[in-house]
MMTF fields as JSON, N, C-alpha, C and O atoms, coordinates in Angstrom:
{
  "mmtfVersion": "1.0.0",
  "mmtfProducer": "UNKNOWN",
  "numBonds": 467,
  "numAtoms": 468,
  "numGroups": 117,
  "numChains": 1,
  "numModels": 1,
  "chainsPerModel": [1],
  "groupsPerChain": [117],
  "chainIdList": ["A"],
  "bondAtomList": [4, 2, 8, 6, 12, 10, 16, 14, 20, 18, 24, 22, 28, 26, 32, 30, 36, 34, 40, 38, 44, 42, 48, 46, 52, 50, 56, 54, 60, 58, 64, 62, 68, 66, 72, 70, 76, 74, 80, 78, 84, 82, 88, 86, 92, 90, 96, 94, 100, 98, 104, 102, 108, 106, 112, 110, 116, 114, 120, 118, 124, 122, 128, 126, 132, 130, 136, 134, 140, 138, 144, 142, 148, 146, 152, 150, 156, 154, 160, 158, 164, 162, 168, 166, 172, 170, 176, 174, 180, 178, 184, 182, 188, 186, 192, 190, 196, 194, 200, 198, 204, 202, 208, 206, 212, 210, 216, 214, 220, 218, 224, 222, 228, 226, 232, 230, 236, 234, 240, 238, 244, 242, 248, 246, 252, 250, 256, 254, 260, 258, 264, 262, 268, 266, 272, 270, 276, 274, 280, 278, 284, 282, 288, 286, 292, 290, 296, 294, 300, 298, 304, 302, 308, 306, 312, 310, 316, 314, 320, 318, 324, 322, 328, 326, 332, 330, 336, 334, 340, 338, 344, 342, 348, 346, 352, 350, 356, 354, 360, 358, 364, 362, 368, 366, 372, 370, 376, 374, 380, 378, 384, 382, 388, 386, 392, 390, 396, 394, 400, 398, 404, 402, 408, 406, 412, 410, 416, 414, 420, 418, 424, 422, 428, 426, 432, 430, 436, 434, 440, 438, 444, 442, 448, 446, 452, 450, 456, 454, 460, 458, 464, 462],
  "bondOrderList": [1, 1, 1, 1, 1, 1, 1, 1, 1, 1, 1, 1, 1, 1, 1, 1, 1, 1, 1, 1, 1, 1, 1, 1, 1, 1, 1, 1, 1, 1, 1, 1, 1, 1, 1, 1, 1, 1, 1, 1, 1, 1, 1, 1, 1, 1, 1, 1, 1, 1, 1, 1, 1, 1, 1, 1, 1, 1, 1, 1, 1, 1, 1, 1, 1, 1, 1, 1, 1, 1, 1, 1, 1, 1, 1, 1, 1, 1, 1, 1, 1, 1, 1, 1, 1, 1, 1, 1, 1, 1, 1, 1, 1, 1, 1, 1, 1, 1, 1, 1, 1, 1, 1, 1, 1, 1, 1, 1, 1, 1, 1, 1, 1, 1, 1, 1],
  "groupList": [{"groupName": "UNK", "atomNameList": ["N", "CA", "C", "O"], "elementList": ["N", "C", "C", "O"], "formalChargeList": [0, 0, 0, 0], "bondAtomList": [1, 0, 2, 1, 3, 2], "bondOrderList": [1, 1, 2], "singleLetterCode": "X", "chemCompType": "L-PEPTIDE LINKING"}],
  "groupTypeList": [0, 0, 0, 0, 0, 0, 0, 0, 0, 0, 0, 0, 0, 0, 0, 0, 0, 0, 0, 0, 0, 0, 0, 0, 0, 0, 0, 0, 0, 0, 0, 0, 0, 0, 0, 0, 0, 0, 0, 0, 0, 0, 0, 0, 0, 0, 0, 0, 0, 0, 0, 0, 0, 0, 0, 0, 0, 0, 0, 0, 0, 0, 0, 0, 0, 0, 0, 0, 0, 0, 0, 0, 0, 0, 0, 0, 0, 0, 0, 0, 0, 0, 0, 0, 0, 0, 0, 0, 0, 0, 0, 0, 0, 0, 0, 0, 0, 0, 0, 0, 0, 0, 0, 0, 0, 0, 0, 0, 0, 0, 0, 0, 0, 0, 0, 0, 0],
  "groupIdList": [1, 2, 3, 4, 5, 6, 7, 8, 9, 10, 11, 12, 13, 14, 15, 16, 17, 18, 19, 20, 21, 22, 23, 24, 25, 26, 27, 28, 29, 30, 31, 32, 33, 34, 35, 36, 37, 38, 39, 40, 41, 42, 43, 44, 45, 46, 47, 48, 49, 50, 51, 52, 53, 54, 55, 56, 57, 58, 59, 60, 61, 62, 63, 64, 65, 66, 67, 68, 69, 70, 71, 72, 73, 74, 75, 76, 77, 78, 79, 80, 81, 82, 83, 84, 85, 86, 87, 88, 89, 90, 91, 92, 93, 94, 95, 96, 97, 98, 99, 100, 101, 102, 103, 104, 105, 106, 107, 108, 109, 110, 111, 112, 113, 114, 115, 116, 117],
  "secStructList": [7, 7, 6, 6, 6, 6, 2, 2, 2, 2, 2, 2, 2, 7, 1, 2, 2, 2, 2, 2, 2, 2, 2, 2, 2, 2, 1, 1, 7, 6, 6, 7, 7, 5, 2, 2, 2, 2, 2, 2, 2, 6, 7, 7, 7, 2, 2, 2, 2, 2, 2, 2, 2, 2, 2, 2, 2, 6, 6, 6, 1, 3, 3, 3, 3, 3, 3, 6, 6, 3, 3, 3, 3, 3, 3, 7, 2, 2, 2, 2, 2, 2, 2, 2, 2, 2, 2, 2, 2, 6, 6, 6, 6, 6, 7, 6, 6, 1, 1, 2, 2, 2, 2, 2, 2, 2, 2, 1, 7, 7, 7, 7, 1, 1, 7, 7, 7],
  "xCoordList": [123.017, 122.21, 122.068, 123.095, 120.716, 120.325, 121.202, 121.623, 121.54, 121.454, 120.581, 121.188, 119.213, 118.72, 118.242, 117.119, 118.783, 118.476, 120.044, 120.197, 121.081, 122.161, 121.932, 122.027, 121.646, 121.496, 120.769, 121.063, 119.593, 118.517, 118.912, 118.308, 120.158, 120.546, 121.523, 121.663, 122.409, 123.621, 122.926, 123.204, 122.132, 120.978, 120.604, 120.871, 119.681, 119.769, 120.956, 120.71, 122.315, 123.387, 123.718, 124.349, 123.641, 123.961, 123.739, 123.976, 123.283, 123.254, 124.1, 124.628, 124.118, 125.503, 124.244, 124.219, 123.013, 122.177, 121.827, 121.961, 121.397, 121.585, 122.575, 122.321, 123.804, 124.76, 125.64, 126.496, 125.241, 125.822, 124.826, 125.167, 123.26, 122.216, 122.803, 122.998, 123.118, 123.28, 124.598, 124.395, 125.676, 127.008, 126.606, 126.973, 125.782, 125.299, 125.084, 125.79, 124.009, 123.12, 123.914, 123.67, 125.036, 126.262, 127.132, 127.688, 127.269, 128.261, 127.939, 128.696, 126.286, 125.349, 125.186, 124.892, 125.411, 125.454, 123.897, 122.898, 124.006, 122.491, 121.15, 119.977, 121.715, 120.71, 120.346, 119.982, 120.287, 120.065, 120.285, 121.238, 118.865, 118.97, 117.858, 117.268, 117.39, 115.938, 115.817, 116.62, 114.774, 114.722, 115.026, 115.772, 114.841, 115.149, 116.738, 117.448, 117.105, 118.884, 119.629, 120.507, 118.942, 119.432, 119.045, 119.688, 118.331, 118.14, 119.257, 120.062, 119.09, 120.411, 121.616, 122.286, 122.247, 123.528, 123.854, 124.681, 122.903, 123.022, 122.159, 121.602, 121.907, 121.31, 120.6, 121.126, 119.224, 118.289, 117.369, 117.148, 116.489, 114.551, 114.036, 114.204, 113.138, 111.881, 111.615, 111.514, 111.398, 110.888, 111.786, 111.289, 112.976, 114.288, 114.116, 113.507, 114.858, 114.855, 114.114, 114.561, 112.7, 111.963, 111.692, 111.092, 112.39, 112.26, 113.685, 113.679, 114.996, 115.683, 115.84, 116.506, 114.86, 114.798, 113.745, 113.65, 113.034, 111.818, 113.288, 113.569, 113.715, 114.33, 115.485, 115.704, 115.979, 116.92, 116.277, 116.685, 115.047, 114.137, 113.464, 113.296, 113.187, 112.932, 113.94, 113.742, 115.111, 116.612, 116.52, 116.642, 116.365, 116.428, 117.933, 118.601, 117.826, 119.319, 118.633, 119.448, 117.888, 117.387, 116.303, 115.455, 116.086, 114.405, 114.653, 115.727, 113.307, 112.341, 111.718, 110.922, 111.787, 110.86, 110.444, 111.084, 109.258, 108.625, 109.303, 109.598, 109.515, 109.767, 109.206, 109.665, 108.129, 107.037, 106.839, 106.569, 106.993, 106.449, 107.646, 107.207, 108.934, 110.129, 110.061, 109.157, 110.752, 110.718, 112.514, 113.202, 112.906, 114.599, 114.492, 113.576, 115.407, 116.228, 117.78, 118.561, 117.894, 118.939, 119.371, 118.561, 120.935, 121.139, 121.035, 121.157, 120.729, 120.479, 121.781, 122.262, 122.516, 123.786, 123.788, 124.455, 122.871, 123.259, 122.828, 123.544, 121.744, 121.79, 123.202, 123.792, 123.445, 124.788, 126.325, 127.403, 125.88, 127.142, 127.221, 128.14, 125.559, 125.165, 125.627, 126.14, 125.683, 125.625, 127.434, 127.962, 128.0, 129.599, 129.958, 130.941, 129.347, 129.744, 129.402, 130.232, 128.222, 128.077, 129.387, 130.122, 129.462, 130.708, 131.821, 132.432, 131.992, 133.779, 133.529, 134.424, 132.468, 132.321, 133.486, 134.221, 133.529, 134.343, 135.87, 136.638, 135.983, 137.109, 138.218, 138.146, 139.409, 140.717, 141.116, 142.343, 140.458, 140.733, 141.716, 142.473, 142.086, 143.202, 144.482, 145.462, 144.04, 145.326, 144.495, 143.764, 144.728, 144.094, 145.159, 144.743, 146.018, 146.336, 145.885, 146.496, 144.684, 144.046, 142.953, 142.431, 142.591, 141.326, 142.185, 141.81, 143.255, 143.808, 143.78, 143.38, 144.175, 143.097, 141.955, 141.663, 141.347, 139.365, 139.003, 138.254, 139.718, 140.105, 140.338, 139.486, 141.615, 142.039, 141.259, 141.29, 140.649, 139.302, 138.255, 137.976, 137.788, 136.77, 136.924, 136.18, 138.336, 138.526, 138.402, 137.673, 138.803, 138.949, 138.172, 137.193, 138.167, 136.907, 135.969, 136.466, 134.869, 133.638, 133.949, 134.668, 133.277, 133.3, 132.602, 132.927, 131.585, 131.253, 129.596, 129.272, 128.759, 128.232, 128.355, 129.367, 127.108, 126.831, 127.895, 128.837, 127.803, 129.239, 130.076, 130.401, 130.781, 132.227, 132.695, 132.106, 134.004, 134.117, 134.582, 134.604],
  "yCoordList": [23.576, 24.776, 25.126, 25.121, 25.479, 25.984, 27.211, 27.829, 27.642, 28.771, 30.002, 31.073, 30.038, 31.319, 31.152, 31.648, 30.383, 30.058, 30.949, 31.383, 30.905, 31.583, 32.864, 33.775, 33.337, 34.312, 35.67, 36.862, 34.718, 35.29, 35.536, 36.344, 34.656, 34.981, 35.762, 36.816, 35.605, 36.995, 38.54, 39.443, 38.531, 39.832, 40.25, 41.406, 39.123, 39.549, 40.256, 41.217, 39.798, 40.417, 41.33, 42.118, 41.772, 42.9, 44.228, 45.146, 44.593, 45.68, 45.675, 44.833, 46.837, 46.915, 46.585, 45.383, 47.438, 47.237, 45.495, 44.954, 44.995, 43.742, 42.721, 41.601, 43.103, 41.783, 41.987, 41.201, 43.549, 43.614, 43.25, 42.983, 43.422, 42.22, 40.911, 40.312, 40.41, 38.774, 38.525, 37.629, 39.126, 39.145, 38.799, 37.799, 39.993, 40.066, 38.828, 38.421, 37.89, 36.905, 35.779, 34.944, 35.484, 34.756, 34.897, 33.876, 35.473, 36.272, 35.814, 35.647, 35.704, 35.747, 34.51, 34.177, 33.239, 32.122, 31.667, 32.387, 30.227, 29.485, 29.81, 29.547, 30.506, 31.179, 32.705, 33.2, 33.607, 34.146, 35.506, 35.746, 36.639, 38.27, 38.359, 38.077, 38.753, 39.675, 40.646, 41.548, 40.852, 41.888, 43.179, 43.644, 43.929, 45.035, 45.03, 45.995, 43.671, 43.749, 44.271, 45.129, 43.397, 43.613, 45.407, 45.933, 45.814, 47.011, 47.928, 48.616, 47.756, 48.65, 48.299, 49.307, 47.038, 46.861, 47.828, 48.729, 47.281, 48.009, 49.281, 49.212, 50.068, 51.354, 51.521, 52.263, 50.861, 50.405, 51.153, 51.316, 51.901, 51.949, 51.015, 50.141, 50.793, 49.478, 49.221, 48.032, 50.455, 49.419, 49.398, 48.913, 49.612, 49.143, 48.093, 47.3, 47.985, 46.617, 45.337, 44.224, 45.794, 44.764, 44.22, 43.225, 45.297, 44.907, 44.033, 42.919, 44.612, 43.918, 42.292, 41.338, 42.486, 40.907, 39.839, 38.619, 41.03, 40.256, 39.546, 38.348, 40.189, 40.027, 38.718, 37.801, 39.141, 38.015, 36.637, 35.66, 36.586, 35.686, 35.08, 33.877, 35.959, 35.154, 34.877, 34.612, 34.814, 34.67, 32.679, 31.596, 32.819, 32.136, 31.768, 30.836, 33.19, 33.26, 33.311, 32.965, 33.515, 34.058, 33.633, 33.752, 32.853, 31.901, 32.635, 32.974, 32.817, 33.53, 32.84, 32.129, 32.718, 32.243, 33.089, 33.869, 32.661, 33.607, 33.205, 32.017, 33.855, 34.025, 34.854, 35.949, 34.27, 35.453, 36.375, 35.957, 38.078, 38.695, 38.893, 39.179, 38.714, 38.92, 38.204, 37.371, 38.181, 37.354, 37.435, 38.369, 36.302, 35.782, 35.584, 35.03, 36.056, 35.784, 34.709, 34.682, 34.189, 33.247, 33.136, 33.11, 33.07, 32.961, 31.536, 30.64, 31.566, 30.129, 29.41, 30.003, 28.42, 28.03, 27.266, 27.374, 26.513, 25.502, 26.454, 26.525, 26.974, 27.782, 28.591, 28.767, 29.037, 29.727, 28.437, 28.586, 27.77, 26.689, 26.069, 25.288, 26.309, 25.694, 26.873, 26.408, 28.084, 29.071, 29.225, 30.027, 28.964, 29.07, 28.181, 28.412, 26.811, 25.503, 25.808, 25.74, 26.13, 27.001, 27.648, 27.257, 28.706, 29.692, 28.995, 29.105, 28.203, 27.295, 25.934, 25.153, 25.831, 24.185, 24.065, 23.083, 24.996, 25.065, 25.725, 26.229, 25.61, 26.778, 25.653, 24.427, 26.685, 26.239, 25.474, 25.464, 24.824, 24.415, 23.706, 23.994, 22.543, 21.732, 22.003, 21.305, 23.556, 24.4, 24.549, 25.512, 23.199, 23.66, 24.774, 24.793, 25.39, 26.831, 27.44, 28.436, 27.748, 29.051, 29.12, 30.211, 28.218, 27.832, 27.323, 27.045, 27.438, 26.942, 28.152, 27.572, 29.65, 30.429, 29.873, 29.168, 30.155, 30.252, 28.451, 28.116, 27.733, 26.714, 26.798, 26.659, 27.061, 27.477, 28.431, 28.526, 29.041, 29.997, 29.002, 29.041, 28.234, 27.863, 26.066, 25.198, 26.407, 25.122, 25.666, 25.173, 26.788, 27.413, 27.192, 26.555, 27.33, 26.832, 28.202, 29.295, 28.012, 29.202, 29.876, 29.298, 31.125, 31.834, 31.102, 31.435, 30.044, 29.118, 30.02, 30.885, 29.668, 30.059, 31.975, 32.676, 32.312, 33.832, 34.891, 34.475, 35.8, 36.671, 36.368, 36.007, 36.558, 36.612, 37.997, 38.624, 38.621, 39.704, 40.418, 41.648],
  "zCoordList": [-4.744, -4.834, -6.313, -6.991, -6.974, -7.965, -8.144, -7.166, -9.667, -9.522, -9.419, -9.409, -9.337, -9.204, -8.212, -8.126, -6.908, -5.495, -4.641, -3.499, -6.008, -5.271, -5.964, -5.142, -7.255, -7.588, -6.514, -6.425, -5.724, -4.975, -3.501, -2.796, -2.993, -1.468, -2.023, -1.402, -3.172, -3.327, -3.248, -2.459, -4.112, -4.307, -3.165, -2.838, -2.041, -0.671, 0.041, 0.77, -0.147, 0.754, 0.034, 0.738, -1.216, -2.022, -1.473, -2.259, -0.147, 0.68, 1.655, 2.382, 1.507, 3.034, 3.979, 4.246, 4.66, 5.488, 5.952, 7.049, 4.794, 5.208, 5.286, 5.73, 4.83, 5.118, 6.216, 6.623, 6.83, 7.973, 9.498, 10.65, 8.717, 9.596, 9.633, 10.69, 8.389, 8.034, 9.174, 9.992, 9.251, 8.928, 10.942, 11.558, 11.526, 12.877, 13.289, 14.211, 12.679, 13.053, 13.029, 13.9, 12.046, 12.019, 13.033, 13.438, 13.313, 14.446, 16.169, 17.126, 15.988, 17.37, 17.652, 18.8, 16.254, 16.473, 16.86, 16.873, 17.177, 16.888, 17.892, 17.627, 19.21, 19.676, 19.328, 20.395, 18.379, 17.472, 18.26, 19.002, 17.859, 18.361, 18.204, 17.16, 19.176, 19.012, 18.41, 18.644, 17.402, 16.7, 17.106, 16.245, 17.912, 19.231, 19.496, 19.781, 19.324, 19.813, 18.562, 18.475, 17.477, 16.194, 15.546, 14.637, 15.995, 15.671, 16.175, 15.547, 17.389, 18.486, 17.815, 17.59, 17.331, 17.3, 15.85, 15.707, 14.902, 13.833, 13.719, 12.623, 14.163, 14.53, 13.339, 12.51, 12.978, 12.285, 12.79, 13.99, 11.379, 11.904, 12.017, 11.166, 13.185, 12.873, 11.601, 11.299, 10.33, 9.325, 8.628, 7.612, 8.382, 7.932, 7.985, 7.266, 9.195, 9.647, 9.43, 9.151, 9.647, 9.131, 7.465, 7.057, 6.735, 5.014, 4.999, 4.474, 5.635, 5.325, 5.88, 5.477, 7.028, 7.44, 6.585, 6.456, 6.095, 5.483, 3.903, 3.886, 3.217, 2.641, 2.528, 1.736, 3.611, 3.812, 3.969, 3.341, 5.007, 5.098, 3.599, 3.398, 2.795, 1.49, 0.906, -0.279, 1.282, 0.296, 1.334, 0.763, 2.318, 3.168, 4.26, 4.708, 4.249, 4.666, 6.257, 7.113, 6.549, 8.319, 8.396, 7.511, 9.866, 10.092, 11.398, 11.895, 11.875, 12.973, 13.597, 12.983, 15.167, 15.977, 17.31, 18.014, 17.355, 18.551, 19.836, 19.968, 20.566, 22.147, 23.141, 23.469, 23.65, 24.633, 23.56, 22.434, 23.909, 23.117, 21.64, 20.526, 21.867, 20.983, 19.826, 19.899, 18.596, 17.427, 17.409, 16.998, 17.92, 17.795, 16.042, 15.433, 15.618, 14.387, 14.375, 15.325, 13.554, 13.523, 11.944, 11.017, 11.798, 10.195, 10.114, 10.949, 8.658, 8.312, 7.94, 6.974, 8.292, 8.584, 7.26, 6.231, 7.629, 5.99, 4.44, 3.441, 4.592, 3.452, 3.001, 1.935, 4.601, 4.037, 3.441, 2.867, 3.767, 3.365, 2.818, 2.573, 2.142, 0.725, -0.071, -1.088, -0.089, -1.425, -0.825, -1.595, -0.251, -0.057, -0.714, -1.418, -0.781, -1.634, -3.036, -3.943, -3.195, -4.876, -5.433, -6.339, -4.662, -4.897, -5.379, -6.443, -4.343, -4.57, -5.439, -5.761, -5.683, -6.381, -7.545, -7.643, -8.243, -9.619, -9.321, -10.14, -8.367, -7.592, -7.86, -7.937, -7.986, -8.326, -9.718, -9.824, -10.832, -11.837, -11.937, -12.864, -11.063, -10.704, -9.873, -9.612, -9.479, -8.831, -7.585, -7.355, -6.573, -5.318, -4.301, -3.143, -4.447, -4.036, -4.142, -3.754, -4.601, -5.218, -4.356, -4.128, -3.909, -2.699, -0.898, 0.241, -1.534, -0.551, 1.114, 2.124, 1.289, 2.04, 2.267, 3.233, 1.453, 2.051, 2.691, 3.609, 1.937, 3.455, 4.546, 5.424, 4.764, 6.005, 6.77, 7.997, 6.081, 7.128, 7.799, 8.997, 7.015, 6.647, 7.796, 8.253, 7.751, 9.106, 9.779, 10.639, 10.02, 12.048, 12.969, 12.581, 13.574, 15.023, 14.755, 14.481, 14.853, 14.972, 16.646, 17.462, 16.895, 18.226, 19.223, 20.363, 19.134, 19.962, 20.164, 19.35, 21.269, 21.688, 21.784, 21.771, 21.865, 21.115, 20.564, 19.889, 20.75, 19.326, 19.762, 20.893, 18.359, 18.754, 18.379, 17.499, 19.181, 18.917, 17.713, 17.695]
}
């Protein structure tokens, strides 16, 4: 990842409003949230909501697809594990203890299929 490709998804999560959208859509896993669900969970205005998705969507943190009349949202997995690999690329300076946590997270099993609690 470039840096002003990570500069531009950090800036995106730099809101509480949206990284607790982002944080949602991660959470909801690869069959995503309807915009309407995502509003309710995070007790969002329609056009809140829609700047901060528009947002995240140009960070490319969140892709959209139609469903009948709904627009499902989904976080973008590899983007995100591309700008996590940014983050840690230079991490630890020969002292892998220091990265040694955010490993061990970072193995755990995901919540599987939709949220986890």
């Amino acid at each position: 990842m470039e840096t002003p490709t990570a500069v531009g998804a950090l800036s995106a999560l730099a809101h509480p409003g949206r990284l607790q959208v982002f944080r949602l859509l991660v959470q909801a896993g690869p069959g995503g949230m309807a915009a309407g669900e995502i509003a309710r969970a995070t007790d969002s205005l329609a056009n809140t909501l829609s700047t901060n998705l528009s947002i995240l969507a140009g960070a490319g943190l969140v892709a959209s697809r139609r469903d009948g009349r709904s627009i499902i949202y989904t976080a973008a997995y590899d983007q995100m594990r591309e700008l996590l690999a940014f983050l840690m690329e230079d991490c630890c300076g020969g002292k892998p203890e220091i990265c040694a946590p955010l490993a061990a997270i970072a193995s755990q099993p995901c919540g599987g299929e939709g949220r986890a609690g």
